[in-house]
C-alpha positions in Angstrom: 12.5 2.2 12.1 8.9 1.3 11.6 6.1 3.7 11.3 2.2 3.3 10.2 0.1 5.6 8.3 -3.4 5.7 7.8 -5.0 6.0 4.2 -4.5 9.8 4.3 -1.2 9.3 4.9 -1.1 10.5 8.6 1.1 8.7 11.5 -0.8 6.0 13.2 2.6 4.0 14.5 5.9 5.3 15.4 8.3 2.9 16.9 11.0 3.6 19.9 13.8 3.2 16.9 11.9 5.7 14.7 12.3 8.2 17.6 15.8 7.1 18.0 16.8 7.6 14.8 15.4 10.8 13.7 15.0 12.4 17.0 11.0 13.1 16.8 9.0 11.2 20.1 6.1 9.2 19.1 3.9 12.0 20.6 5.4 15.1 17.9 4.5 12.5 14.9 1.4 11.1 15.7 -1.6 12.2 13.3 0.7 14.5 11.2 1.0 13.6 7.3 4.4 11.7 7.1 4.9 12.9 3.4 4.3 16.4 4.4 6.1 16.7 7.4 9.3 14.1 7.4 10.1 13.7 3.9 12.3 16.1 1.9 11.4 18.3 -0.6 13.0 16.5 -3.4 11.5 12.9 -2.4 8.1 14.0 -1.6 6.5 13.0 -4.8 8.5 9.5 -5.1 7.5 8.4 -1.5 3.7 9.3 -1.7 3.6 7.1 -5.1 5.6 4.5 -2.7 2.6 4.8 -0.4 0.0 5.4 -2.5 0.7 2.5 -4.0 0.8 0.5 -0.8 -2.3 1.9 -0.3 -3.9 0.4 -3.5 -2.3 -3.3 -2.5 0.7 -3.1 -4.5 3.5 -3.0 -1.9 7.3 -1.7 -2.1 10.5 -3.7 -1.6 13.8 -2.3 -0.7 13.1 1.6 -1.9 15.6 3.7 -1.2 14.9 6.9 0.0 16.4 9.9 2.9 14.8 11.3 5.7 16.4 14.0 8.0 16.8 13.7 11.6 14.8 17.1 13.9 18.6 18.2 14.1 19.0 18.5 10.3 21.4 15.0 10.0 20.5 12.9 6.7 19.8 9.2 6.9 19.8 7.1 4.3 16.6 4.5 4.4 16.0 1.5 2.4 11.8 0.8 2.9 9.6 -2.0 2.7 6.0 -0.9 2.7 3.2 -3.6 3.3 -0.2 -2.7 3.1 -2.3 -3.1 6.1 -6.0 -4.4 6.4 -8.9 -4.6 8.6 -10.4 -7.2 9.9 -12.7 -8.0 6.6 -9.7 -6.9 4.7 -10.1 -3.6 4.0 -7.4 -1.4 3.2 -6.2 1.1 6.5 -3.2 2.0 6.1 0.6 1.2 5.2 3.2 -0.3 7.6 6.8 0.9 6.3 9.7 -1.3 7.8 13.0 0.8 7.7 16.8 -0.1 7.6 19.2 2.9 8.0 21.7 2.1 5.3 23.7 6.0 6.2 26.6 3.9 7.1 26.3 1.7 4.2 26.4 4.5 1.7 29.2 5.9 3.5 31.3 3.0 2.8 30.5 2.7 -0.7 30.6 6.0 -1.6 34.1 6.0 -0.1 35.1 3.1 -2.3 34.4 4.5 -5.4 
């Protein structure tokens, strides 16, 4: 999945495999705080220092996070956040770039 936010942390870009995935349209995400309203309780804090820190120019490879579908069903996400600038390079926001790893960490759990 890819989504956008801008630098209050709102949804500014939600892709067709965002929707996909988690089962929320474009429309239901747009302008709400992605933190807030699509991140569980116990990752809350971890992910807004993910994107706060975007936010600042230091950006995020490969952290590892869950997300929970509108049905309930947890997916397993492994995130790169780049930050995203203006045109005279101003900071406005944070593009996150998403893999579902759920099946992944099936497997591996499974193995162990």
């Amino acid at each position: 999945p890819i989504f956008g936010i801008d630098t209050e942390g709102k949804v500014t870009e939600w892709n067709a495999k965002a929707s996909s995935l988690l089962g929320f349209s474009k429309a239901e995400t747009m302008g709400k705080n992605l933190v807030q309203n699509f991140i569980t309780e116990e990752f809350k804090h971890s992910v807004h220092e993910v994107l706060v820190a975007a936010l600042a120019g230091k950006e995020a490879a490969n952290f590892e996070f869950p997300m929970f579908t509108k049905h309930q069903e947890k997916r397993d996400i492994l995130l790169n956040a780049t930050t995203r600038r203006g045109p005279n390079g101003e900071v406005i926001g944070v593009i996150g770039v998403g893999q579902d790893i759920t099946q992944i960490r099936e497997i591996t759990g499974e193995q162990e």
